[in-house]
N, C-alpha and C positions, 0 to 999 in steps of 0.2 A: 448558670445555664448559658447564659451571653458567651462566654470563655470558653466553656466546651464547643459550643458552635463555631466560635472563630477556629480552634484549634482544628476541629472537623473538615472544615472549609480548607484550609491551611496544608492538610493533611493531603486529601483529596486533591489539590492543585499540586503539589508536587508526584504522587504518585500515577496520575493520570499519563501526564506525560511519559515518565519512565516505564509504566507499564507497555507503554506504544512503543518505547528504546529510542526517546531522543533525550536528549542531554544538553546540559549549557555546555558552548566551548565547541561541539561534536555537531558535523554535518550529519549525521545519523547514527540513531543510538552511541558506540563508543571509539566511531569511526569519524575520519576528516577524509575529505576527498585528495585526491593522490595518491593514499595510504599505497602500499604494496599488499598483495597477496597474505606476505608473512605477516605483514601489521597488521590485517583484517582479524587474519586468523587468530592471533595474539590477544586481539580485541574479543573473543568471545569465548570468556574464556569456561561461561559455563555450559558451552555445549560442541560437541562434534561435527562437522561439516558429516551432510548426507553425501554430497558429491562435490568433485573438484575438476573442473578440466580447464581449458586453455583460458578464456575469457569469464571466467563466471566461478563463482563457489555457494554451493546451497545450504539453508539448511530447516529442518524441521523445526518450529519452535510455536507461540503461543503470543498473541496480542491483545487485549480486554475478552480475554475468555472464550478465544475464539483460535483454531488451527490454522497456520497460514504456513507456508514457502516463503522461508526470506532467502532472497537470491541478491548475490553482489555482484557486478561488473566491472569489468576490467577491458581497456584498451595500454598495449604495451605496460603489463603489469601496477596500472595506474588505476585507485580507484574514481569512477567517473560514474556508475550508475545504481542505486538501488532498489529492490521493491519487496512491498508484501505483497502475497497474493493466496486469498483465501483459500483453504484447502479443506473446508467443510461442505459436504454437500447434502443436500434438503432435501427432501419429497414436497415438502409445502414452497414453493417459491417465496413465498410473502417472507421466509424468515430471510432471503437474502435482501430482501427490501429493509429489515430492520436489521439488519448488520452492516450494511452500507452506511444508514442512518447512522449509526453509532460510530463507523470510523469516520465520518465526515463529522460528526458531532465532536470527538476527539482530537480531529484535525480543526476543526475551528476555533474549537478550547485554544490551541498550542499556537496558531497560525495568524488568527483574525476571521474576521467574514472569506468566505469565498474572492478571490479577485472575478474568478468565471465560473459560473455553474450553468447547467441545463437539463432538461429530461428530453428524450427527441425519441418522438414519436414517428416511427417507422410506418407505423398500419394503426391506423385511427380505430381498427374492430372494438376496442374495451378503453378507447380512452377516457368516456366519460363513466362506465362502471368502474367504482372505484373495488368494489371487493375482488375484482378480478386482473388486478393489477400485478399478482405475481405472475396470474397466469401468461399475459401481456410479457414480461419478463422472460418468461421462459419458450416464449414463441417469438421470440427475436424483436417484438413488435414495441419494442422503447429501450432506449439505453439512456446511462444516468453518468451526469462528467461535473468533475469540479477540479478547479485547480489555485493554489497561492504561488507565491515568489517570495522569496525571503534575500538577501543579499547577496547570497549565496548560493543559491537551492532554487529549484523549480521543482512543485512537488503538486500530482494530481492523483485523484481518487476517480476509479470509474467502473463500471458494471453494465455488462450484457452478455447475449445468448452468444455461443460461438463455438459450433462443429456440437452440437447440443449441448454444450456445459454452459451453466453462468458462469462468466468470469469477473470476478471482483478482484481489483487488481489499484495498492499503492504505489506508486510512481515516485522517484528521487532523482534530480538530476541534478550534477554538477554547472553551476553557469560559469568556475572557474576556469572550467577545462573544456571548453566547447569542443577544441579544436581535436581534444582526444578523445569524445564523444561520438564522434562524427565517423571515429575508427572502427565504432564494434560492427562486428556482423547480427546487426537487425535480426536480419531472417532465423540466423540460428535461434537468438532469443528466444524470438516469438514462437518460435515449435517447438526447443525446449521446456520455457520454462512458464508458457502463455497458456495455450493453445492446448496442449495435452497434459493438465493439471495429472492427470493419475497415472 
């Protein structure tokens, strides 16, 4: 019984992580920062890009059981930024409060504790009702941030209301390549691939 639980345990800690698509050796999933375009794309190799333009390549896929947008970034064909970002959406808010839980729980598993976390309470109406903390959520009135470092990596988790959507959104950044970081056009991102999930 002892043996099957370890192997259980054993089991679970490696697929945890892969399930999320990080990997030893790999800034994310089966990608190193710098990569080019073609070597992203090479890297995935069991799924098709939904979209591809100048700075960015998309694509539909799946993370602990959940639909997300994995979008890659690019400054002068270098990669330098990646992200999930949820692409399930709720009638109940509460279920985005426990999917955030579970990718920060995920990211914990793989990362350590939080280096910075917070919840920031915009409008105090439902702070101390707790059953009403999706709704809180979904009226813009708290957002939810956490973030690690890893030697290489700067990577945060965050969630709030925005142009009415929640947006749950994993974060990757290169600390290799600051300098080609500093290149992308923000703004497109953030409309693209932020801001107007659907």
């Amino acid at each position: 019984m002892f043996r099957k639980l370890i192997i259980l345990i054993f089991i679970m800690s490696l697929s945890t992580p892969l399930s999320l698509g990080w990997c030893e050796g790999y800034s994310f999933r089966n990608t190193k920062w710098a990569m080019t375009k073609e070597e992203v794309t090479a890297s995935e190799i069991k799924m098709d890009p939904v979209e591809i333009n100048k700075n960015t390549i998309r694509y539909k896929t799946q993370i602990l059981g959940k639909n997300v947008a994995l979008v890659y970034l690019f400054s002068q064909n270098s990669l330098v930024k990646t992200a999930y970002k949820l692409d399930d959406n709720y009638l109940n808010s509460r279920h985005f409060l426990n999917t955030f839980r579970r990718f920060k729980a995920a990211l914990t598993l793989k990362y350590g504790p939080p280096k910075e976390e917070s919840t920031n309470w915009l409008n105090d109406t439902f702070r101390n009702v707790s059953h009403k903390t999706g709704l809180a959520l979904s009226l813009g009135h708290t957002e939810y941030f956490a973030k690690w470092e890893t030697a290489i990596s700067r990577i945060s988790i965050r969630m709030k209301e925005e142009n009415y959507y929640v947006i749950c959104l994993i974060e990757f950044w290169s600390k290799e390549h600051p300098y080609l970081a500093g290149e992308i056009d923000e703004d497109d991102f953030k409309k693209e691939d932020i801001i107007d999930p659907f």
